[in-house]
C-alpha positions as CSV (number, residue, x, y, z in Angstrom):
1,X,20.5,26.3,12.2
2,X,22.9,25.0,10.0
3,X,21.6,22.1,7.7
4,X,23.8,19.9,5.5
5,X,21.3,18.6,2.8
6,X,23.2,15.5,1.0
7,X,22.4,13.0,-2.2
8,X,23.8,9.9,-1.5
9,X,24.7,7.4,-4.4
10,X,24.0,2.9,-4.3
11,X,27.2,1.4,-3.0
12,X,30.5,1.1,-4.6
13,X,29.8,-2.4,-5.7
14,X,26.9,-0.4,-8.2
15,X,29.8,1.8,-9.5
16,X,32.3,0.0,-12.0
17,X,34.9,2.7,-12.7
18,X,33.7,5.1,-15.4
19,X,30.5,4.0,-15.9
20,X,27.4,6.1,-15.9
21,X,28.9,9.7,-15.5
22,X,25.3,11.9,-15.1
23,X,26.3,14.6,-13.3
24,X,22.8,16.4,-13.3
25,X,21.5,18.1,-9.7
26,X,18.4,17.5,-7.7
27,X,16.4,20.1,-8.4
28,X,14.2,19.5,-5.5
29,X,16.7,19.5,-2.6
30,X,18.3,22.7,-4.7
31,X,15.1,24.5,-4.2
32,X,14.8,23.6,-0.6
33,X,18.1,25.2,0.0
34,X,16.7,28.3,-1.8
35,X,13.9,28.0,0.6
36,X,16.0,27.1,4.1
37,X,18.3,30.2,3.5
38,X,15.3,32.2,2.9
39,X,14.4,31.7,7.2
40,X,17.7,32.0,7.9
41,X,19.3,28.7,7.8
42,X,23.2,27.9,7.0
43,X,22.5,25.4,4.4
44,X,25.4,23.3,2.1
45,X,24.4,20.9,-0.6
46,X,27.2,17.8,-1.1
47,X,26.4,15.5,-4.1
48,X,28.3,12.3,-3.6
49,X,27.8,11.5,-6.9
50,X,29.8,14.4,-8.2
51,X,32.3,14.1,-5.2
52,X,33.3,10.3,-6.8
53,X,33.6,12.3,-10.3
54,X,36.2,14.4,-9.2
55,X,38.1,12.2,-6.9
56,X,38.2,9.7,-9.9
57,X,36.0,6.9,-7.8
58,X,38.5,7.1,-4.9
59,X,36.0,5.9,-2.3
60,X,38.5,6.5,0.6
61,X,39.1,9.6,-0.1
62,X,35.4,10.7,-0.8
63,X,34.7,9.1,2.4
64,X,37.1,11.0,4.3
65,X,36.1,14.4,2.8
66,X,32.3,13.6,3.7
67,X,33.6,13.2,7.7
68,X,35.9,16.4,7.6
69,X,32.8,18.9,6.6
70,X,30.5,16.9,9.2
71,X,33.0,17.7,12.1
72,X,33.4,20.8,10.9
73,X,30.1,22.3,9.8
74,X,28.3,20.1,13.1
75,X,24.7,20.4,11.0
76,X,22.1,20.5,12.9
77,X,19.4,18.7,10.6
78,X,20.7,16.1,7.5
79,X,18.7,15.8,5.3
80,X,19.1,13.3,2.4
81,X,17.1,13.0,-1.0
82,X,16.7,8.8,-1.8
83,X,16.6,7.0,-5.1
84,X,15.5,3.5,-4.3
85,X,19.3,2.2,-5.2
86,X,21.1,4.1,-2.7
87,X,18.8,3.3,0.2
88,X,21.5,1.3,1.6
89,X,24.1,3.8,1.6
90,X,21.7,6.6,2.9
91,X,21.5,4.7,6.0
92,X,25.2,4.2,6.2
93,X,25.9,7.7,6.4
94,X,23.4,8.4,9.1
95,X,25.1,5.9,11.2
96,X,28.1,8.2,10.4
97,X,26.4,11.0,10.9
98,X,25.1,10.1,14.7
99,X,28.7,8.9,15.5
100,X,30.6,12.0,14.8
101,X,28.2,15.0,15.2
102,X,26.0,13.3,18.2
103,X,23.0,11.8,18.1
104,X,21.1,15.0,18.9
105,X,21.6,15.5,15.2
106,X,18.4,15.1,13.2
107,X,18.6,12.4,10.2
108,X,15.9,13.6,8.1
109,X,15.1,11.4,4.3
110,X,12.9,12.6,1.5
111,X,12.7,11.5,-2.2
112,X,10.6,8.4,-3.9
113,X,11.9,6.1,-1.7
114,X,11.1,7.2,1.5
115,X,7.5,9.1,0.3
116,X,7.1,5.5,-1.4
117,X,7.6,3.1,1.9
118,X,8.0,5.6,5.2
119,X,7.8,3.4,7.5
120,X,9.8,0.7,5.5
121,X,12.8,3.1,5.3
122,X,12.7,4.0,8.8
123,X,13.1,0.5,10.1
124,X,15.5,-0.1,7.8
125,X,17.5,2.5,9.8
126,X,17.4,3.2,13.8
127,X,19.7,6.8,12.6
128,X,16.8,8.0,10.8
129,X,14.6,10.6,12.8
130,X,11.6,11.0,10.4
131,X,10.9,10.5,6.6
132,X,9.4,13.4,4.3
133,X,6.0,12.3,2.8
134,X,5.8,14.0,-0.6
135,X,6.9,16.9,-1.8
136,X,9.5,18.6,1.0
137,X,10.4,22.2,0.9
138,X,7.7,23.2,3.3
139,X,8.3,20.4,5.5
140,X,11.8,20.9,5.7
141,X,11.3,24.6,6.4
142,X,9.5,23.7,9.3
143,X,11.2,20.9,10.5
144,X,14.2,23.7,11.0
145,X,12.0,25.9,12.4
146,X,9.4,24.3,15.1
147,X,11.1,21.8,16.6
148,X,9.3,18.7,17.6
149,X,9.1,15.9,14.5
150,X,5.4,14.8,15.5
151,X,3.9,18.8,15.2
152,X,5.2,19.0,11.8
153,X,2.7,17.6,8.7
154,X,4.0,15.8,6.2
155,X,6.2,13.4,8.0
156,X,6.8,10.1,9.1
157,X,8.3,9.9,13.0
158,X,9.9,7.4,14.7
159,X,9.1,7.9,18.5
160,X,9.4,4.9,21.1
161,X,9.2,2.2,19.3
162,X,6.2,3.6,17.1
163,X,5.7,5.3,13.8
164,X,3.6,8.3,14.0
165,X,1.9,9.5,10.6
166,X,1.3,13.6,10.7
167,X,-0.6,15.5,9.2
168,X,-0.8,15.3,5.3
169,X,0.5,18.6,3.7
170,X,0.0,19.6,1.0
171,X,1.5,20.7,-2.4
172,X,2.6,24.3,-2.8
173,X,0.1,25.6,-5.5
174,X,2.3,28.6,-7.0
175,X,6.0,26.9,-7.8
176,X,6.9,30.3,-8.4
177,X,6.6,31.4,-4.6
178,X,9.2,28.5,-4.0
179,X,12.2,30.2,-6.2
180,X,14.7,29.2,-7.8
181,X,17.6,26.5,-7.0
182,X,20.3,27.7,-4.8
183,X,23.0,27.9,-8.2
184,X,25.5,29.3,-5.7
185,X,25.5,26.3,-3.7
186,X,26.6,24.3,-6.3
187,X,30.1,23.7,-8.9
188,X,28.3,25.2,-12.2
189,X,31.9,24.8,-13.7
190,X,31.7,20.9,-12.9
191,X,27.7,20.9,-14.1
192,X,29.3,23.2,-17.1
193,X,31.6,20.0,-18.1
194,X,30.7,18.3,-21.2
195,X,27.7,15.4,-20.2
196,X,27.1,12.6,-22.7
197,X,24.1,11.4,-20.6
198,X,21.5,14.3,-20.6
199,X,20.9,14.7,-23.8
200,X,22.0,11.5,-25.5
201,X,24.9,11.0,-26.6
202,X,25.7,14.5,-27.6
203,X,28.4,15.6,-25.6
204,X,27.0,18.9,-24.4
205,X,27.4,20.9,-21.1
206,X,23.9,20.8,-19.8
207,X,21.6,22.7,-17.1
208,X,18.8,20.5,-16.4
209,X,15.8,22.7,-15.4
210,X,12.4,21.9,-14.1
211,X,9.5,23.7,-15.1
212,X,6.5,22.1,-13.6
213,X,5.4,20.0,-11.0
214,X,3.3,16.3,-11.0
215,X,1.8,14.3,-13.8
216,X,-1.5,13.6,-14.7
217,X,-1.4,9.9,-15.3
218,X,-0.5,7.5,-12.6
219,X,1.2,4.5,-15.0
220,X,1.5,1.4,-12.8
221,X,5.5,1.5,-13.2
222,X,6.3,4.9,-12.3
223,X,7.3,6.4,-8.7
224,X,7.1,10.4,-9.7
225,X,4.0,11.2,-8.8
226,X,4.8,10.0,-5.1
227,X,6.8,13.1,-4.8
228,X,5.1,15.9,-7.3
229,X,1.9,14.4,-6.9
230,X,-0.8,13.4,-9.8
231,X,-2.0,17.3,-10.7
232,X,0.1,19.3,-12.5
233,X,1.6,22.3,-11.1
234,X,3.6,25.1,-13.4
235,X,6.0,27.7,-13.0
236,X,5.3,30.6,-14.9
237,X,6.6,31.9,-18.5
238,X,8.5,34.1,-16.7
239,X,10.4,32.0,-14.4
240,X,10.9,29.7,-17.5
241,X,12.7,32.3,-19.1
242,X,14.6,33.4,-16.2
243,X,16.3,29.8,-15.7
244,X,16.6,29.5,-19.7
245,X,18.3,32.8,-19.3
246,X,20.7,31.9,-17.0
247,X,21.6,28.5,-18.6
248,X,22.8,31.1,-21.6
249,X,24.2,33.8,-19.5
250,X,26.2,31.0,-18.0
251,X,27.7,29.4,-21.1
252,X,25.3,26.0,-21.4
253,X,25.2,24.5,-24.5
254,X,22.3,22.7,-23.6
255,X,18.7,22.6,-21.4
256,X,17.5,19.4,-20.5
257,X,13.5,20.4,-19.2
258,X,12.9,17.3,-16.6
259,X,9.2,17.7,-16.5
260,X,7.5,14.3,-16.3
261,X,5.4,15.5,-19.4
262,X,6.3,18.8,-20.8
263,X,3.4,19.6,-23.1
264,X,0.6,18.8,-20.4
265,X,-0.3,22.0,-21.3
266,X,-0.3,22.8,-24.9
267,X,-0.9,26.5,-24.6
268,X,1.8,26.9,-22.3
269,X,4.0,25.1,-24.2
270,X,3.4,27.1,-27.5
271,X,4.2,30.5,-25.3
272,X,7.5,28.6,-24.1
273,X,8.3,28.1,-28.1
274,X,7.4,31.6,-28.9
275,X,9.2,32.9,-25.7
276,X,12.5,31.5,-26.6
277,X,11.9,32.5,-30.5
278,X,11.6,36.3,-28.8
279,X,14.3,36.2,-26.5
280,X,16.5,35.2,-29.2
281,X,17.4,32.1,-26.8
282,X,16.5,29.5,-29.7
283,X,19.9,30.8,-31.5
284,X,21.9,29.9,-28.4
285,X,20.8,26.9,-26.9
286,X,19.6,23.8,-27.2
287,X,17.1,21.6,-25.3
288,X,15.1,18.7,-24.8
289,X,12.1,17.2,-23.4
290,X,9.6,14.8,-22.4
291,X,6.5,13.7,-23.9
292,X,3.9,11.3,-23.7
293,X,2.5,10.2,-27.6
294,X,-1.1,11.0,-26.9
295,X,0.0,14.8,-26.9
296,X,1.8,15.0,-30.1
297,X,0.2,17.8,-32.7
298,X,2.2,18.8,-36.0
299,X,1.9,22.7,-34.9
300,X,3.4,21.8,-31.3
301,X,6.5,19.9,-32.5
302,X,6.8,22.2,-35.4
303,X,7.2,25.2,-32.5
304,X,9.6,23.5,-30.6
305,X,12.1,22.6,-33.7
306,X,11.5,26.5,-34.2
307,X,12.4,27.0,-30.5
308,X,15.7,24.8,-30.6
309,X,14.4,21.7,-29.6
310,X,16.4,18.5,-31.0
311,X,15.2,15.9,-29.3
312,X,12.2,14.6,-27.6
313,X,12.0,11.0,-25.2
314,X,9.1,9.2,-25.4
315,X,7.9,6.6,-22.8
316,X,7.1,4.0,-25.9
317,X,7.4,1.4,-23.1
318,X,6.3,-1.7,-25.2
319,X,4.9,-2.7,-29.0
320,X,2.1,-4.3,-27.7
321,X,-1.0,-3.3,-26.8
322,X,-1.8,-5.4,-24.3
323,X,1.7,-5.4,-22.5
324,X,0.5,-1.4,-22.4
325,X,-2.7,-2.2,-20.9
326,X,-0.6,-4.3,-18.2
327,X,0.7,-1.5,-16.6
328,X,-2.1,1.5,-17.1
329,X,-0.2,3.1,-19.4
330,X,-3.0,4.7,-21.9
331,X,-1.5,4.6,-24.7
332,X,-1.6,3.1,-28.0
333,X,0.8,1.5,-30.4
334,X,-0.6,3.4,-33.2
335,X,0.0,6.6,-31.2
336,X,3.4,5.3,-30.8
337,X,3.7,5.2,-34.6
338,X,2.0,8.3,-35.0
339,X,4.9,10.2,-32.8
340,X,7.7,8.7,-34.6
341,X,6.3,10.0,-37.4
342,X,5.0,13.3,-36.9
343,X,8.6,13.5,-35.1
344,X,10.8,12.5,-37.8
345,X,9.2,15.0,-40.1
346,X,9.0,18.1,-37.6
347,X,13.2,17.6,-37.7
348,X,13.4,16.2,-34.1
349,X,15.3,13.2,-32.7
350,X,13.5,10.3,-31.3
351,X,14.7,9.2,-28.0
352,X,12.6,5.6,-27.4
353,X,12.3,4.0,-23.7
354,X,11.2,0.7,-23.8
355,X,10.4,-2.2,-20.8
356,X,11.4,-5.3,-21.3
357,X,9.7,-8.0,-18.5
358,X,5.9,-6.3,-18.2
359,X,3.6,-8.1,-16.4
360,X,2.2,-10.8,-18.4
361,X,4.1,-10.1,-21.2
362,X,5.3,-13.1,-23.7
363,X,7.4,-13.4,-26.3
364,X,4.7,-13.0,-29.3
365,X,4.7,-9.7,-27.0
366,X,8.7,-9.0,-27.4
367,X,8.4,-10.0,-30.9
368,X,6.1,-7.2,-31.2
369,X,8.3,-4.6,-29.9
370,X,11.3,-5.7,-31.8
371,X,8.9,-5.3,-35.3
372,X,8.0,-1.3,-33.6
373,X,11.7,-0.7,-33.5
374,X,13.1,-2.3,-36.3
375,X,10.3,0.4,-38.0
376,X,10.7,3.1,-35.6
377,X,14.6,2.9,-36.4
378,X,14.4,5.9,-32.7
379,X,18.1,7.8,-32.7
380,X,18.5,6.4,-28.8
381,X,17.4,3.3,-27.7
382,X,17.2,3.3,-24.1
383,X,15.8,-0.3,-22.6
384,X,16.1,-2.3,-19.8
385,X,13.8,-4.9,-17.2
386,X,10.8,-3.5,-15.7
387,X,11.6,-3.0,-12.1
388,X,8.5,-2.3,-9.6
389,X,9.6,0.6,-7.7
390,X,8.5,1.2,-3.8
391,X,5.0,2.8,-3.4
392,X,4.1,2.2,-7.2
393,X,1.0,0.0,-8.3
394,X,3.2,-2.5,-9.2
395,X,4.8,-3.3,-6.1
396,X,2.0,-2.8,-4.0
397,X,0.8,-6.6,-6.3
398,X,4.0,-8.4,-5.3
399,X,3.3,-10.9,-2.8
400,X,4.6,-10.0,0.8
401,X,7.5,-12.6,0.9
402,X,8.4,-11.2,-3.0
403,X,8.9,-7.7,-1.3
404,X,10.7,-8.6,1.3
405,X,13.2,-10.4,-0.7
406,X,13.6,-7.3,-2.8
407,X,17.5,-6.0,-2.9
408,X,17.6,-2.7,-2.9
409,X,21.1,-2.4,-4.7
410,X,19.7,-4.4,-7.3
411,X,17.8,-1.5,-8.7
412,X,21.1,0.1,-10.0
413,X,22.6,0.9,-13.0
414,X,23.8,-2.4,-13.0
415,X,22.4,-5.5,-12.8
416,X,23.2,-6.8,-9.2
417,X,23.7,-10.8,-8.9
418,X,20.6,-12.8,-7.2
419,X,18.4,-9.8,-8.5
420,X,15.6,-12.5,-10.4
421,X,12.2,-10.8,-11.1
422,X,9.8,-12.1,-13.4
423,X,6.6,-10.4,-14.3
424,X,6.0,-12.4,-17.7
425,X,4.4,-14.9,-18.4
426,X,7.5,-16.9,-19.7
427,X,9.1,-19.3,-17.8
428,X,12.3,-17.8,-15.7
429,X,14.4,-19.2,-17.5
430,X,12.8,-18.2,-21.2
431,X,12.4,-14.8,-19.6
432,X,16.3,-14.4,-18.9
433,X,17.1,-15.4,-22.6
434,X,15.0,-12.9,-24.0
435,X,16.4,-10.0,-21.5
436,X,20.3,-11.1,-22.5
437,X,19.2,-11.3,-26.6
438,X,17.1,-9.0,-26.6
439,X,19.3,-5.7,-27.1
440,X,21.1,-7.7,-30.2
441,X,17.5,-7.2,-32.3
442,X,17.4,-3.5,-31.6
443,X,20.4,-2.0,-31.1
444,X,21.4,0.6,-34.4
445,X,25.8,0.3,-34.8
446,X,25.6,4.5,-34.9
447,X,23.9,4.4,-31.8
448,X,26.3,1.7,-30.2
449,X,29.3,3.7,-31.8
450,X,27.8,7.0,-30.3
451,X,27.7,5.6,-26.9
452,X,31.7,3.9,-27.3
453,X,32.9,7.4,-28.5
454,X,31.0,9.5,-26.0
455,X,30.3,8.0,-22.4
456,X,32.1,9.2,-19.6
457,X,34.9,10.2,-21.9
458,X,34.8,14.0,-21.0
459,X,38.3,15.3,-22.0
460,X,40.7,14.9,-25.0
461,X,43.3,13.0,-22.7
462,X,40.1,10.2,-22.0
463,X,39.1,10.7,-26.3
464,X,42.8,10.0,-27.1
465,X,43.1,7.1,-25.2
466,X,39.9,5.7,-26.2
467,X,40.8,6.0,-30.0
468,X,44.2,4.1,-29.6
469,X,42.6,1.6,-27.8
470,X,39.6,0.7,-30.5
471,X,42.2,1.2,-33.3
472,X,44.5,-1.4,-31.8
473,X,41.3,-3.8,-31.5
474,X,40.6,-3.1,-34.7
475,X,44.2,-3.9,-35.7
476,X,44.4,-7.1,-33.6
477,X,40.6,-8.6,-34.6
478,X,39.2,-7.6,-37.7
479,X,36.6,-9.9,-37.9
480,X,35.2,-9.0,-34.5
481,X,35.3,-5.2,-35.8
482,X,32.3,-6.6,-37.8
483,X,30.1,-8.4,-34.8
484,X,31.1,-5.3,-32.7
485,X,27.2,-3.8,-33.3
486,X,25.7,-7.2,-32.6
487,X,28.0,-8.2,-30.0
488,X,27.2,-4.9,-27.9
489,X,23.9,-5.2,-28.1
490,X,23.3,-7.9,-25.5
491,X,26.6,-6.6,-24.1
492,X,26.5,-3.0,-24.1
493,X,27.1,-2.3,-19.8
494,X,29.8,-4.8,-19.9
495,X,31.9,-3.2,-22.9
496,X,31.2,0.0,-21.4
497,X,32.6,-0.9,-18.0
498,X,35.7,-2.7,-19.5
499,X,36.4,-0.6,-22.3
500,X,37.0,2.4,-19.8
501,X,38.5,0.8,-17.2
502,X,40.7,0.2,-19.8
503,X,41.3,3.5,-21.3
504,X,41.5,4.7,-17.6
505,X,44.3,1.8,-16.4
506,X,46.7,1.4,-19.1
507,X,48.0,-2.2,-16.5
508,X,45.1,-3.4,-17.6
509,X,45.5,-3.6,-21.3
510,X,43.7,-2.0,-24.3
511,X,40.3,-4.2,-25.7
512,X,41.4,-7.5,-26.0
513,X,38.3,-9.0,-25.5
């Protein structure tokens, strides 16, 4: 059978030119390909994503490639992996898809979204045949192989009119008996390129590997356990060190280990650090994790500095107890100190994620998590409003009519207009002051001046441009050189859209403002 497994991206209108340039693979769908060839199967893997990358955002043109392989490959089975944001445009093409290869074609999604509301996505799309419930190489395996949708567990099937719930399957116990992603079915040179975004903002060439399976906690925000489940599943050392060897062997600068929490287990872990140390890897590459704060020990971070690791991202979330109690996280803000510290001194970078807009928060509560990072002074800063994401605890409190105003587009990477959600306990309009100010109290000018110098800006010819452009700003408005920090921090998306759509279309001037 031949089987076109696809990752779509949000709509165009989510996309300003050169902005967010993460060119990481789905692991997950890579491993199903790995796992379809195995029976058989003819599988291809198209990333839309990186198809917009190399077109330059041409939307026409990545349009009109995506119909070309479909009329010539005729797949059998789509299947497409679903981020909440690019719900939207996953239906889209399976409208496409029906038209030109025939609707005996079999529209098949899987991801958080769909594992999070089934039978939400499938009425929000007569193309799509069925909806993978959790994890999906299994599923997909037999999808290909038995042939009717309601014999196969683990799925979500439209049939007359109805939705028909099989089976629940469950998760593959050994990861290892999975193998590894289908490398050949991808552009390592294009993974290869330079990527300010996965490790932040050092512009390395990164492989982002995945060494385990699930998470033990279930925080009311988060969506990944919808897919890997709550347990915690691992690959073994060995297959660790396989993929960290072929990152190496393939000329990566860089690992990025996606694990929800990589030191769930802290004697697996240490033989990782030692591994690495052995294999001589730690001289080679470098890599980063993440962690949740209750798991930090002096002798664990002191192993990974040892093993090459320069940076660890913690879900700090909030300063405030009690905005942490909100959402289940189980955590502390002493623990919170007590990373940063043990951190700092093991050598590492901090990488800080932090929620603005949890439920009942206020803004004694902000206040609180301005003081944690004003101390915490993390090397990246990543924050932005809470969203409640499909199938989490969160959404499942909204009230009914809340949920069904929901837009999915406006869970981008940019803020999407008539996108209003307040958790807090401010007033709305209280609440969208302190989202807007809030980035000016926190934001560090070398972090801001890292992100200007690094996103999206890939090759000298982009740097160059870039560099003449600031210089003439700073020629033309000295002063504003100054509030440049400040300025950025409430406006950071903006000036990074217009700055590089400016550096990218010289008719459209250099930074004037």
């Amino acid at each position: 059978m031949k089987i076109l497994l696809l990752v779509p991206t949000p709509p165009r209108t989510c996309w300003p030119k050169g902005l967010y340039r993460n060119w990481s693979f789905d692991t997950g769908l890579a491993c199903a390909a790995t796992t379809l060839r195995r029976e058989g199967h003819d599988v291809r893997i198209v990333r839309r994503e990186e198809q917009l990358i190399k077109l330059g955002f041409d939307w026409d043109r990545a349009e009109a490639d995506l119909r070309n392989l479909i009329q010539t490959f005729r797949p059998a089975l789509v299947v497409q992996s679903v981020a909440t944001p690019a719900m939207s445009e996953a239906a889209r093409i399976a409208r496409r898809i029906k038209e030109i290869a025939g609707t005996h074609t079999i529209n098949v999604l899987c991801g958080t979204h769909p594992s999070g509301v089934p039978e939400l996505a499938l009425s929000e799309s007569a193309d799509v045949d069925a909806v993978v419930v959790g994890e999906f190489e299994a599923t997909l395996r037999d999808v290909a192989d038995t042939g009717p949708l309601p014999e196969v567990p683990g799925l979500v099937v439209r049939q007359d009119g109805r939705f028909i719930h099989t089976p629940h399957r469950a998760a593959v116990p050994e990861l290892d008996a999975i193998g590894p992603p289908a490398y050949d079915l991808l552009d390592m040179e294009f993974q290869k390129r330079r990527n300010p975004w996965m490790i932040r903002y050092l512009n390395l060439s990164c492989l982002n590997i995945r060494t385990s399976r699930g998470c033990p906690n279930r925080c009311a925000f988060c969506a990944e356990h919808l897919v890997g489940g709550l347990g915690v599943r691992f690959h073994s050392l060995d297959y660790v060190m396989e993929q960290v060897g072929y990152a190496c062997a393939q000329g990566f600068e860089a690992v990025h280990f996606e694990d929800e929490t990589f030191a769930a287990d802290r004697d697996r872990l240490l033989a990782i650090c030692e591994a690495m140390q052995r294999w001589g890897f730690h001289k080679k590459i470098k890599w980063d994790c993440l962690m949740r704060v209750d798991q930090v020990q002096p002798e664990l971070l002191a192993a990974m500095k040892a093993a090459g690791c320069i940076q660890i991202e913690y879900g700090f979330e909030s300063g405030s107890d009690k905005a942490l109690r909100s959402v289940g996280k189980n955590a502390t803000v002493e623990q919170n100190r007590r990373a940063v510290s043990l951190t700092r001194q093991a050598g590492i970078r901090v990488f800080a994620d932090i929620m603005v807009g949890l439920p009942g928060e206020t803004g004694e509560d902000l206040d609180a998590t301005v003081r944690f990072l004003r101390w915490a002074k993390p090397e990246i800063l990543s924050a932005g409003r809470l969203l409640p994401m499909p199938g989490t605890v969160l959404y499942s409190r909204l009230p009914a009519h809340v949920r069904s105003s929901l837009s999915w587009e406006g869970y981008s990477y940019t803020p999407q207009p008539g996108f209003q959600l307040n958790l807090t306990d401010m007033p709305d309009a209280q609440f969208e002051r302190w989202y807007r100010d809030f980035f000016k109290y926190t934001v560090k000018p070398h972090n801001t001046l890292a992100l200007l110098r690094d996103v999206g800006l890939t090759d000298d010819k982009a740097r160059r441009e870039y560099r003449r452009a600031l210089c003439r700003f700073a020629w033309h408005h000295p002063l504003r050189v100054l509030r440049l920090p400040i300025r950025l921090g409430s406006r950071n998306m903006w000036f990074q859209e217009q700055s590089l759509r400016r550096c990218e279309d010289p008719r459209l001037g250099y930074l004037d403002g």
